[in-house]
C-alpha positions as a Markdown table, in Angstrom:
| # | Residue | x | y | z |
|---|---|---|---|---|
| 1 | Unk | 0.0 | 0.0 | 0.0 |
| 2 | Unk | 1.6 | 3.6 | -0.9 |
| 3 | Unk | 2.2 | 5.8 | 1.7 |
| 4 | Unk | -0.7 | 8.4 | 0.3 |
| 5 | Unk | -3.3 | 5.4 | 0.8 |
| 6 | Unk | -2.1 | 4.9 | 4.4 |
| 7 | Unk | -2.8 | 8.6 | 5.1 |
| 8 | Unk | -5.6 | 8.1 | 3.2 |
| 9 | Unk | -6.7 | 5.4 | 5.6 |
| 10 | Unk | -5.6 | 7.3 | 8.7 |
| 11 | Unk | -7.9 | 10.1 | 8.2 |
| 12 | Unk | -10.9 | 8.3 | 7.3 |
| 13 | Unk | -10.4 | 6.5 | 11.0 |
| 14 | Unk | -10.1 | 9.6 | 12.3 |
| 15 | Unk | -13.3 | 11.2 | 10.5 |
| 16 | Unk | -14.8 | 7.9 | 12.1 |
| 17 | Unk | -14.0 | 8.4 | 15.3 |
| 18 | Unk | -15.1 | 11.8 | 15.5 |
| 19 | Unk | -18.7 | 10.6 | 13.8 |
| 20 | Unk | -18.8 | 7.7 | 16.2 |
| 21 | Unk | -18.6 | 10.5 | 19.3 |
| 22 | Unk | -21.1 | 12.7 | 17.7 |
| 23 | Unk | -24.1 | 10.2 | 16.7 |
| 24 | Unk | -23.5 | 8.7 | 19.6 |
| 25 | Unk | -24.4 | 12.1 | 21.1 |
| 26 | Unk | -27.2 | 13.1 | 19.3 |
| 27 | Unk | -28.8 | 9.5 | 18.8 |
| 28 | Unk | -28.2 | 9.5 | 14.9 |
| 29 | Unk | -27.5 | 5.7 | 13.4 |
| 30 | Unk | -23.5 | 5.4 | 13.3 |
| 31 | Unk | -23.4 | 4.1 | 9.5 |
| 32 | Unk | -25.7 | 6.7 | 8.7 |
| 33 | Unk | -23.7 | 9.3 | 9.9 |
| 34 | Unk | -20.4 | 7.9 | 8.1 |
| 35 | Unk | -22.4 | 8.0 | 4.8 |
| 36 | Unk | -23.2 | 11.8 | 5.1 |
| 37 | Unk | -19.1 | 12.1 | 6.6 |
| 38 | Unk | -18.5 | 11.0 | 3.6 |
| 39 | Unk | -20.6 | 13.0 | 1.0 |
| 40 | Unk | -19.3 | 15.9 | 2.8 |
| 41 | Unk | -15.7 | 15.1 | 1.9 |
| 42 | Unk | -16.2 | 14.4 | -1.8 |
| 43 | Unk | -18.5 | 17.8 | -1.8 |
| 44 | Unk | -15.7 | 19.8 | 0.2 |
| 45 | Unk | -13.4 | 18.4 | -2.7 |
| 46 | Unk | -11.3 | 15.6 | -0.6 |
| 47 | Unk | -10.5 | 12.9 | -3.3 |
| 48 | Unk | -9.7 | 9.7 | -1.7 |
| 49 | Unk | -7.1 | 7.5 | -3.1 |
| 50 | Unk | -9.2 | 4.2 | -1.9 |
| 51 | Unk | -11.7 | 3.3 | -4.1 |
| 52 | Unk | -14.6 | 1.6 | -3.4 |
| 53 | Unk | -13.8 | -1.6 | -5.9 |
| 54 | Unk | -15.1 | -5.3 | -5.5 |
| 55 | Unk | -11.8 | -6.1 | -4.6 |
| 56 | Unk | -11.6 | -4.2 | -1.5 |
| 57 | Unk | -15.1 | -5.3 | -0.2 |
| 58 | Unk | -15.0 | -8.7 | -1.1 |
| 59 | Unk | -11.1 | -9.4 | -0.2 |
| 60 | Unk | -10.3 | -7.1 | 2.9 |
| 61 | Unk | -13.5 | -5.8 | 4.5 |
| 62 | Unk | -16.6 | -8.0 | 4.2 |
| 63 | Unk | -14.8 | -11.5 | 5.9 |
| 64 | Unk | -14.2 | -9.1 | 9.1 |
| 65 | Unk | -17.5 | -7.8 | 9.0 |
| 66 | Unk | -19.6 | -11.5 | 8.2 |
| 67 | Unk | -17.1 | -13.5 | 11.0 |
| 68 | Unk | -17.9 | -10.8 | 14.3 |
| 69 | Unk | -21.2 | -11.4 | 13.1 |
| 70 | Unk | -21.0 | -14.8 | 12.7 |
| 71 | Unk | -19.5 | -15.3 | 16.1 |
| 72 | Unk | -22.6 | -14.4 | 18.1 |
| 73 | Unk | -25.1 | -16.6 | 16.3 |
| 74 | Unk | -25.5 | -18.9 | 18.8 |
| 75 | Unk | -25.6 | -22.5 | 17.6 |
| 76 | Unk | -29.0 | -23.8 | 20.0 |
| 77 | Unk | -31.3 | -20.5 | 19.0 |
| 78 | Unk | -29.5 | -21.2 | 15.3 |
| 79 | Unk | -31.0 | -24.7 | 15.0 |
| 80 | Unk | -34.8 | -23.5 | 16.8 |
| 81 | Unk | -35.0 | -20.6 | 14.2 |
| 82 | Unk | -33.2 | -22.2 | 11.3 |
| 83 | Unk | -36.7 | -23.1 | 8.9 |
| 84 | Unk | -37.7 | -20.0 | 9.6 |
| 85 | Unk | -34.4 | -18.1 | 8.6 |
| 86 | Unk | -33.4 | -20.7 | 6.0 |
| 87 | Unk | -36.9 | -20.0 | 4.5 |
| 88 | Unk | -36.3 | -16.3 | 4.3 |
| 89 | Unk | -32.8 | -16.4 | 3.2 |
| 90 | Unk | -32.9 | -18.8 | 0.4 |
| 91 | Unk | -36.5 | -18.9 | -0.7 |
| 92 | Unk | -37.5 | -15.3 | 0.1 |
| 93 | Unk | -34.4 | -13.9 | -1.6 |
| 94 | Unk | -34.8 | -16.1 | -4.6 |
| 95 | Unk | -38.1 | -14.4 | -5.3 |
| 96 | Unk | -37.5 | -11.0 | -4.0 |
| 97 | Unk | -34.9 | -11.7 | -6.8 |
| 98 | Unk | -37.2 | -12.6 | -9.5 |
| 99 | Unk | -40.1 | -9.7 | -8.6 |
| 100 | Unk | -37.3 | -7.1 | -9.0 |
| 101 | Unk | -35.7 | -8.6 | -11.9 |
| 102 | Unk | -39.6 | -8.9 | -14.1 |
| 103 | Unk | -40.3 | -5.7 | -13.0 |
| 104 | Unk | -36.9 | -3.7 | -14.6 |
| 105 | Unk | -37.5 | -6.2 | -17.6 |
| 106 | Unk | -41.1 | -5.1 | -18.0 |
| 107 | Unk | -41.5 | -1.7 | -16.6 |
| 108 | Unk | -37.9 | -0.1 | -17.6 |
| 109 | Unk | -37.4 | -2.8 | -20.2 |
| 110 | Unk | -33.7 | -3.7 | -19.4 |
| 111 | Unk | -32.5 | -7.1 | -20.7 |
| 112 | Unk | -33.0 | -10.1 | -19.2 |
| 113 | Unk | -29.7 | -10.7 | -18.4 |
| 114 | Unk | -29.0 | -6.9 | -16.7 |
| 115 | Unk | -32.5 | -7.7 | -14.9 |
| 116 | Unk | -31.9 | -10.7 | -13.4 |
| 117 | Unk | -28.4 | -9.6 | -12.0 |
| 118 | Unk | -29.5 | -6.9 | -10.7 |
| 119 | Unk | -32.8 | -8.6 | -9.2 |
| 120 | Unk | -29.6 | -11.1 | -7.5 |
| 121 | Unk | -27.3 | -8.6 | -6.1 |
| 122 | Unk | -30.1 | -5.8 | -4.7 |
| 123 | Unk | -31.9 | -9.0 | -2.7 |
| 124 | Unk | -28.8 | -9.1 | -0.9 |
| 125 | Unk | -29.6 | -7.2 | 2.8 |
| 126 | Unk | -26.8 | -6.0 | 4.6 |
| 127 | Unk | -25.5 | -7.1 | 7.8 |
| 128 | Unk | -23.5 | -4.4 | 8.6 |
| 129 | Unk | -26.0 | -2.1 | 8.4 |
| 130 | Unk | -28.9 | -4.3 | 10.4 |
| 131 | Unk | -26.2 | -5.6 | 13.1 |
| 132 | Unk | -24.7 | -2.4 | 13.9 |
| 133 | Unk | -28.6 | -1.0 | 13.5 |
| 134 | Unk | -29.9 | -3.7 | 16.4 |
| 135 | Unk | -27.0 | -3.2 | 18.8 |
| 136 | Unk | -27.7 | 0.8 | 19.0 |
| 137 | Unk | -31.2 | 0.0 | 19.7 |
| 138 | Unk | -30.5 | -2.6 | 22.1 |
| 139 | Unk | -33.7 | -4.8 | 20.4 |
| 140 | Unk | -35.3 | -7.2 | 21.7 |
| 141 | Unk | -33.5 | -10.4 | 21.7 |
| 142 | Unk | -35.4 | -13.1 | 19.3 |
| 143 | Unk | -36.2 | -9.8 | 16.9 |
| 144 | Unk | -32.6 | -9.2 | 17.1 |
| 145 | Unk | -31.4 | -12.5 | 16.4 |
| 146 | Unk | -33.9 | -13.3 | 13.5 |
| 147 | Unk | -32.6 | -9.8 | 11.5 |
| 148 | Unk | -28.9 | -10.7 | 12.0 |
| 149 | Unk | -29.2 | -14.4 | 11.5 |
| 150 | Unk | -31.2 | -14.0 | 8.3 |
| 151 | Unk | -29.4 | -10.9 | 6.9 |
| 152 | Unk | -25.9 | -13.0 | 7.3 |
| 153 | Unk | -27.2 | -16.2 | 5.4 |
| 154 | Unk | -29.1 | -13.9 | 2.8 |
| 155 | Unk | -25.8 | -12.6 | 1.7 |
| 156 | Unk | -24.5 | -15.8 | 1.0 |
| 157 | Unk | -27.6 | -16.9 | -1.0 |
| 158 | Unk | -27.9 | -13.2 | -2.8 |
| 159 | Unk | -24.0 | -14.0 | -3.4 |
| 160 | Unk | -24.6 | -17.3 | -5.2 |
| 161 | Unk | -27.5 | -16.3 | -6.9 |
| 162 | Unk | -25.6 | -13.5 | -8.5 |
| 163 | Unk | -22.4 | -16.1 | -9.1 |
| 164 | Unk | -24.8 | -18.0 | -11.2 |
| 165 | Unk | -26.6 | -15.6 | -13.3 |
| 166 | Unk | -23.1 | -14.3 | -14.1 |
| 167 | Unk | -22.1 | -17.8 | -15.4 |
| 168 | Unk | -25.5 | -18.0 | -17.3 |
| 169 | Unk | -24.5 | -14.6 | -19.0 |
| 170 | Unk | -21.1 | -16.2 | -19.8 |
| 171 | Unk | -22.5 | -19.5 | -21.1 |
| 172 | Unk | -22.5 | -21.9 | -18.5 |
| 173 | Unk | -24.7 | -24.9 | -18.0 |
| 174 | Unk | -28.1 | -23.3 | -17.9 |
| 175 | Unk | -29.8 | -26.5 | -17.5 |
| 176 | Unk | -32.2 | -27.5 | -14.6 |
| 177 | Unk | -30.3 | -29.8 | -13.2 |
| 178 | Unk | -26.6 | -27.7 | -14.1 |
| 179 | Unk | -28.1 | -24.9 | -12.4 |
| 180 | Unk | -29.3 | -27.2 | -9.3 |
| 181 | Unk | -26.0 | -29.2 | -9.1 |
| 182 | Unk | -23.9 | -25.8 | -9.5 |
| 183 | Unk | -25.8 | -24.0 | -6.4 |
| 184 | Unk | -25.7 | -27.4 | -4.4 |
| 185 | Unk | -21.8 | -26.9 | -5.1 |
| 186 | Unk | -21.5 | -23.3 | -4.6 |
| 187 | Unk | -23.8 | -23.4 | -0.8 |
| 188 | Unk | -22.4 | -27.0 | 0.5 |
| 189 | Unk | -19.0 | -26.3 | -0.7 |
| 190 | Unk | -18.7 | -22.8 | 1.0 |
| 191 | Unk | -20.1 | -24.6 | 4.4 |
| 192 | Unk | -17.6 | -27.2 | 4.2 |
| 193 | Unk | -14.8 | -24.7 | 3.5 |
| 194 | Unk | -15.3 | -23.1 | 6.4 |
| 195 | Unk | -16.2 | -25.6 | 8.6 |
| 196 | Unk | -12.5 | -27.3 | 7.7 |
| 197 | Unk | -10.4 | -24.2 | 7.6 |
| 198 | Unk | -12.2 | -23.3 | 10.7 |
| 199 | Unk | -12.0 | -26.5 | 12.6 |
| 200 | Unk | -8.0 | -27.5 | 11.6 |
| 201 | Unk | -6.9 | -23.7 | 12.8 |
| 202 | Unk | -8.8 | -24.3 | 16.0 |
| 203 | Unk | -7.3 | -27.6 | 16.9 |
| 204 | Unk | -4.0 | -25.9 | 16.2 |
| 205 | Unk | -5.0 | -22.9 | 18.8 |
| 206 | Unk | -5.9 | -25.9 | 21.4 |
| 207 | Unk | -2.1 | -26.4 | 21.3 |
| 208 | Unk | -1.1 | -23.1 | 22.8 |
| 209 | Unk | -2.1 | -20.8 | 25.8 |
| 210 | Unk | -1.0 | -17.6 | 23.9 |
| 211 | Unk | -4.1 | -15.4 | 23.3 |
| 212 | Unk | -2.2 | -13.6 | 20.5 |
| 213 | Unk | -1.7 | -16.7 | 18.7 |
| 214 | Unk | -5.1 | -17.5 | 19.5 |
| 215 | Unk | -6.3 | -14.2 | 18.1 |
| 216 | Unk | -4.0 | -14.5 | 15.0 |
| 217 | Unk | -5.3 | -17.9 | 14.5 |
| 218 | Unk | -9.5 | -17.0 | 14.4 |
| 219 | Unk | -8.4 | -13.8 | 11.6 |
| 220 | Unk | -6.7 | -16.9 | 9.7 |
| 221 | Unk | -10.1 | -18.6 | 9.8 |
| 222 | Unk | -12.2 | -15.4 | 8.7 |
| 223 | Unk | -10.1 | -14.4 | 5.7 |
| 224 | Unk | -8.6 | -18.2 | 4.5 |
| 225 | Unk | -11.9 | -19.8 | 4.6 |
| 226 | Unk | -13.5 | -16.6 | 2.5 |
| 227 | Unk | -10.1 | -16.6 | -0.4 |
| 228 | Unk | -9.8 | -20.3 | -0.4 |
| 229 | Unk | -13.9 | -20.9 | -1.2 |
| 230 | Unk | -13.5 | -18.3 | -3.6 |
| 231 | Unk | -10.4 | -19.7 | -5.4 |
| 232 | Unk | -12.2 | -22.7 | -5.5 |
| 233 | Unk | -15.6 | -21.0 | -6.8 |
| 234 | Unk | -18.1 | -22.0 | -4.0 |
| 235 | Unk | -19.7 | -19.3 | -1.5 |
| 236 | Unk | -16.9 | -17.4 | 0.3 |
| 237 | Unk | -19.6 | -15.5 | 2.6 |
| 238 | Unk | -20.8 | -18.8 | 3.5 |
| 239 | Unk | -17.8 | -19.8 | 4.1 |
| 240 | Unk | -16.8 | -17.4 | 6.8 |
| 241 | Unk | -19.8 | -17.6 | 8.1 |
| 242 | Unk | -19.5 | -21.5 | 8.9 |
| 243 | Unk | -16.4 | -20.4 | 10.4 |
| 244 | Unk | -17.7 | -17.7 | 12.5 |
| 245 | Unk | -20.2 | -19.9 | 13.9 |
| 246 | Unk | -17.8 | -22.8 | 14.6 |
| 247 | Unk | -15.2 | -20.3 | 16.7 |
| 248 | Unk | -17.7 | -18.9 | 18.3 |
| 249 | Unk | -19.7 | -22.2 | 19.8 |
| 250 | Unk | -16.8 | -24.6 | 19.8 |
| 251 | Unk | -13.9 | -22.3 | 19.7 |
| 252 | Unk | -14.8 | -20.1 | 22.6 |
| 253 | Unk | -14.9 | -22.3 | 26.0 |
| 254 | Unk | -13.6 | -25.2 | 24.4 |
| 255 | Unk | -10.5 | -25.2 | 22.1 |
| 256 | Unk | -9.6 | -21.4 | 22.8 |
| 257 | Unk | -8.6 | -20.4 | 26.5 |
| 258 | Unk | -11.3 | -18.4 | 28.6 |
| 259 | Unk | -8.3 | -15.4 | 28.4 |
| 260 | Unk | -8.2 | -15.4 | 24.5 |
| 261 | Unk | -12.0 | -16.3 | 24.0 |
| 262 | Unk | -12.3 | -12.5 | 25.6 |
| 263 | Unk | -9.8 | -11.2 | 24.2 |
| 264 | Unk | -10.6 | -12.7 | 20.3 |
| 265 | Unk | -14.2 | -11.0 | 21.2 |
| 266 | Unk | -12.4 | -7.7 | 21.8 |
| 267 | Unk | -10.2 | -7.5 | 18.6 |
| 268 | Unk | -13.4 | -8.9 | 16.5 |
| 269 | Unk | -15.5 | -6.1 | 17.8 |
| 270 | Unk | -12.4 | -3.6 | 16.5 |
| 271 | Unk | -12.2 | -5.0 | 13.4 |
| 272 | Unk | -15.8 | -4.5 | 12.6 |
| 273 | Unk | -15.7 | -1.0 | 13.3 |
| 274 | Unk | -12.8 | -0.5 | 11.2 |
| 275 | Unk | -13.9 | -2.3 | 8.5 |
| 276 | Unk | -17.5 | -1.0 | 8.8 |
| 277 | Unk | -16.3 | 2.6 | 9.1 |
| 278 | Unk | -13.9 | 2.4 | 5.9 |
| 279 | Unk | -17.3 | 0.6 | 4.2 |
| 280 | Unk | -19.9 | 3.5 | 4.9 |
| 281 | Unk | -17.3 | 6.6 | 4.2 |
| 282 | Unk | -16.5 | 4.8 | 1.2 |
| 283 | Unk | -20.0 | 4.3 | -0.1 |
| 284 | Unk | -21.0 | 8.2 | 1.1 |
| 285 | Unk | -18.0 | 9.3 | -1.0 |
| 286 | Unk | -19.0 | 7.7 | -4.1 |
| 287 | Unk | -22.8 | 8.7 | -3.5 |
| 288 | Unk | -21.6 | 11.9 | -4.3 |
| 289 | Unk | -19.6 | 11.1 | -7.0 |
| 290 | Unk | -22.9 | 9.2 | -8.7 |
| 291 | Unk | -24.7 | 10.9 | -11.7 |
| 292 | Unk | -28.3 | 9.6 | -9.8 |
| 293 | Unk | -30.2 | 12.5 | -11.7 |
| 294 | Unk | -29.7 | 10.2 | -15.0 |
| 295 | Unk | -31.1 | 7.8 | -13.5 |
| 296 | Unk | -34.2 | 9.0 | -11.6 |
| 297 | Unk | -36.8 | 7.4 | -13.6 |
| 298 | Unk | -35.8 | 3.3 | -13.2 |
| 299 | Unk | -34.1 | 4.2 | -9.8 |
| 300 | Unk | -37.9 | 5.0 | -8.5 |
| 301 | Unk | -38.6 | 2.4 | -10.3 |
| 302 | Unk | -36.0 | -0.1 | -8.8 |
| 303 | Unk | -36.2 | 1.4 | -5.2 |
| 304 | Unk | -40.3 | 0.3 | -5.7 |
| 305 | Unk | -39.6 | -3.3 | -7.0 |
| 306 | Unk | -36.7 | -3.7 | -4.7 |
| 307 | Unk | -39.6 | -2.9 | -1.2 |
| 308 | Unk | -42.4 | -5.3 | -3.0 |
| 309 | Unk | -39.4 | -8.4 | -3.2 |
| 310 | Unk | -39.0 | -7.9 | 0.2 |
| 311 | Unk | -43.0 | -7.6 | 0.9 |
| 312 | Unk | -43.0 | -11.3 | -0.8 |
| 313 | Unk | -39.8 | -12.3 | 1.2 |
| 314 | Unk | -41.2 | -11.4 | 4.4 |
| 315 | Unk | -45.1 | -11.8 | 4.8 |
| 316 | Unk | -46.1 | -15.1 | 3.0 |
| 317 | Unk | -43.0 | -16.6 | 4.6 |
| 318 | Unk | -43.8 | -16.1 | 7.6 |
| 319 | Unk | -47.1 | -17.1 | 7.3 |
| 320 | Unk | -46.2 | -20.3 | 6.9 |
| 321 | Unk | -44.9 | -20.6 | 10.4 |
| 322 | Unk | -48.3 | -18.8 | 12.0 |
| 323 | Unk | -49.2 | -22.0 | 13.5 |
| 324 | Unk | -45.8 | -23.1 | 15.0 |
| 325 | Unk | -43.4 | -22.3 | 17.3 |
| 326 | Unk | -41.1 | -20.1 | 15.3 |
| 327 | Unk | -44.8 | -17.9 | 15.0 |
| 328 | Unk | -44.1 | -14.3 | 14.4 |
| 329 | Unk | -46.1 | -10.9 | 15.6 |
| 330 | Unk | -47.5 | -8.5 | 12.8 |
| 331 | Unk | -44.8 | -5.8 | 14.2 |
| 332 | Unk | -41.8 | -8.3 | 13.9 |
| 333 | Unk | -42.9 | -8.9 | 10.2 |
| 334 | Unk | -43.1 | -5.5 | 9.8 |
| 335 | Unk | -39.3 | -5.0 | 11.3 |
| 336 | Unk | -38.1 | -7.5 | 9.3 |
| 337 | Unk | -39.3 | -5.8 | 6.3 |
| 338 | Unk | -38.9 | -2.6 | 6.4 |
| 339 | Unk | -35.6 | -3.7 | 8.3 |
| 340 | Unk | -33.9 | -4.9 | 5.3 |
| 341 | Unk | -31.4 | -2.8 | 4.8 |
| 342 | Unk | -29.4 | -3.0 | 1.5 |
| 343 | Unk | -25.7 | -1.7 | 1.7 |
| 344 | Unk | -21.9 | -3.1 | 0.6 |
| 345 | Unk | -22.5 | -6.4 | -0.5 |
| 346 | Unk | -24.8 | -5.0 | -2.9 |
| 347 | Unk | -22.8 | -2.7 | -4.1 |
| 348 | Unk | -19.6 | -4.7 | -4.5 |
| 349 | Unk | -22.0 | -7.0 | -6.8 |
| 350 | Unk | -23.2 | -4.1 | -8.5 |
| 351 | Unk | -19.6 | -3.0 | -8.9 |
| 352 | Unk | -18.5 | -6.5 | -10.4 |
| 353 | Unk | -21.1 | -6.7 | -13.0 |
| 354 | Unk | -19.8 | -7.5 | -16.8 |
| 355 | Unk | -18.7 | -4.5 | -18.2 |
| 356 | Unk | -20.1 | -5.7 | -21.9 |
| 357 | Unk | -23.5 | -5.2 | -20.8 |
| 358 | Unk | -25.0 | -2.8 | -22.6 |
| 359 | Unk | -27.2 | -1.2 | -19.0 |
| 360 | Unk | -24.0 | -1.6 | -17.1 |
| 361 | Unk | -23.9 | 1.9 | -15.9 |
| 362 | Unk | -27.7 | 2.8 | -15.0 |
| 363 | Unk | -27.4 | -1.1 | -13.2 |
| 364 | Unk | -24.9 | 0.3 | -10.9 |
| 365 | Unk | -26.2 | 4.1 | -10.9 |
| 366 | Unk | -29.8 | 2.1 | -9.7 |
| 367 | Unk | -27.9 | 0.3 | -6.8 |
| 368 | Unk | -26.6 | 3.1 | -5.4 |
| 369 | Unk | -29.9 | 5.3 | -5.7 |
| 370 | Unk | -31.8 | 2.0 | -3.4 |
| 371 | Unk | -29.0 | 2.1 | -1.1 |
| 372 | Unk | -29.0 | 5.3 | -0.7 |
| 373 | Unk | -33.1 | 5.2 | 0.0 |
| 374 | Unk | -32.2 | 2.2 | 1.9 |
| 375 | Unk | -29.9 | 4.1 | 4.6 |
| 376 | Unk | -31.3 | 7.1 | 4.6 |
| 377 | Unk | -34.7 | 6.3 | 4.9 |
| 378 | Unk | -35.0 | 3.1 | 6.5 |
| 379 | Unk | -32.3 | 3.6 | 8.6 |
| 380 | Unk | -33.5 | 6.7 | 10.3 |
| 381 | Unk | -36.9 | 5.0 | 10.4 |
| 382 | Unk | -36.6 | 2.2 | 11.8 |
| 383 | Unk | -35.3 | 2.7 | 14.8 |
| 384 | Unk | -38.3 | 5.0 | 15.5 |
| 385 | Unk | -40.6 | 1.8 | 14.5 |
| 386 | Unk | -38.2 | -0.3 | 17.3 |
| 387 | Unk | -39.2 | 2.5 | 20.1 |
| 388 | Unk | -42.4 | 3.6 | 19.5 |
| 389 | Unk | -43.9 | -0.8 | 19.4 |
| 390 | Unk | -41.6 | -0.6 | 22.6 |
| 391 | Unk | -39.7 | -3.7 | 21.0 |
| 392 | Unk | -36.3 | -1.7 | 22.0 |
| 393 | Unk | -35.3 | -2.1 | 25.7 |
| 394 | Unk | -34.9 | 1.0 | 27.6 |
């Protein structure tokens, strides 16, 4: 890295901080107020020399970000709520996928092929931006759980789903059963990734009482199980997420000892907020820099389609469970809808679509125009819908 990118990188963690002290202060949503840090630098003129690329998402920030996450799901509440959230990860964003994706084909009449990428990569909800938006609010547990569980796995199926309409667009096996055996490959091999980077790092950390190598060990786990399922082309969110889980339910307390379980919690939560500050000041500085005006017609548009997939994701779903344990009240459906926050991974998708596509441009200027409706307005909203159902503790 030049020394001009490390400055770069200095200053934005300072602009963090000093964000981090003032919504704190005045009750704003952190990651909103690192979005609007960051249109304020590009619209003072401050030009930074990190772009916001798929590389820098997928490779450096988004395996810190999915693993702290990952390292709270509890397996026992996992397993209770997993029909529920497996439902609404895989079968919701599949056709909050397909709503969106008929709707720019029909409505703004975009090609199949830009329409059903984009339908992929906006399902995906953001963790970052739910997680960090249920910790401020201190919500109620199972609520809490159910948002983070199912935005986390929703990335991973939003991931695939994208990974496969790419490879139809490129020619792949578009067959029934070449599509069913690639995503059986792409989810089950991601698991298993993890699960064995995971698992042979953590026997290794059972051999020694050094919390540092403990600590060193886990940040082997996030980031080799995410680049080695990529290199091998199966889920790399999935992945870390299988190896989140398995350090944080048979790492902590078991392999790792009670000193370095604490302290791997500690330098977790600090790599989050770096990684989720550098995310949000990146995405506010290229806001600015988007040409949404040219867009304002499909972005309506999209933003529209993108709240009716998650209408279908949310409500039928969970209908289905009205008569069981995992049961749902009317104002958890509604927080997991309007909840659904879209943010980086979407972007990074967005970011990484094929160039030769003749909407390439307006596909990307879209994502940003929902994310930006997505932070701005759902994230300020939602946290009054948390207080005023009295869901948030006090």
């Amino acid at each position: 890295m030049q020394h001009v990118d490390v400055v770069t990188l200095g200053l934005l963690l300072f602009v963090a901080c000093l964000v981090a002290i003032v919504t704190r202060r005045i009750g704003l949503p952190y990651a909103i107020g690192l979005v609007v840090a960051g249109i304020g630098l590009s619209l003072a003129g401050y030009q930074s020399r990190i772009a916001l690329t798929p590389e820098l998402i997928f490779t450096f920030l988004l395996p810190p970000l999915i693993f702290e996450a990952a390292l709270h799901l509890g397996w026992g509440q996992f397993k209770r709520e997993a029909p529920l959230v497996l439902s609404m990860a895989f079968v919701g964003t599949l056709l909050s996928a397909f709503v969106v994706a008929a709707g720019m084909h029909w409505v703004i009449h975009w090609s199949w092929q830009a329409s059903l990428l984009f339908g992929s990569l906006i399902a995906a909800t953001d963790p970052v931006s739910v997680i960090a938006m249920m910790k401020e609010q201190n919500a109620e547990k199972r609520l809490r759980f159910l948002m983070e569980a199912e935005s986390i796995v929703n990335d991973g199926a939003a991931a695939v789903l994208f990974a496969l309409v790419v490879a139809w667009i490129s020619g792949g096996d578009s067959s029934a059963g070449g599509v069913a055996i690639s995503l059986v490959t792409t989810v089950g091999g991601g698991v298993l990734c993890g699960l064995l980077v995971a698992g042979s790092l953590l026997t290794i950390a059972g051999r020694s009482d050094d919390h540092l190598v403990e600590i060193t060990l886990t940040m082997l786990a996030a980031y080799g199980s995410f680049l080695i399922a990529e290199k091998f082309h199966v889920s790399g969110v999935l992945a870390t997420l299988s190896a989140g889980m398995l350090v944080g339910n048979w790492g902590r307390g078991r392999r790792l000892t009670e000193y370095g379980g604490e302290a791997m919690i500690r330098f977790w939560d600090f790599a989050a907020f770096l990684a989720n500050s550098v995310v949000f000041l990146l995405i506010g500085s290229r806001e600015a820099a988007q040409q949404l005006g040219a867009y304002l017609w499909p972005a309506a548009i999209g933003t529209a389609l993108v709240l009716a997939g998650r209408t279908i994701a949310v409500y039928p779903i969970t209908a289905v469970f009205h008569r069981t344990a995992l049961a749902t009240n009317r104002i958890t459906q509604h927080i997991l809808f309007w909840g659904g926050l879209r943010g980086a991974l979407a972007l990074a998708l967005a970011l990484a679509a094929p160039a030769e596509l003749p909407e390439h441009d307006a596909l990307i200027g879209v994502a940003f125009a929902v994310v930006a409706f997505s932070i701005f307005v759902q994230g300020l909203s939602v946290p009054r819908l948390l207080k005023a159902a009295s869901i948030a503790k006090d």
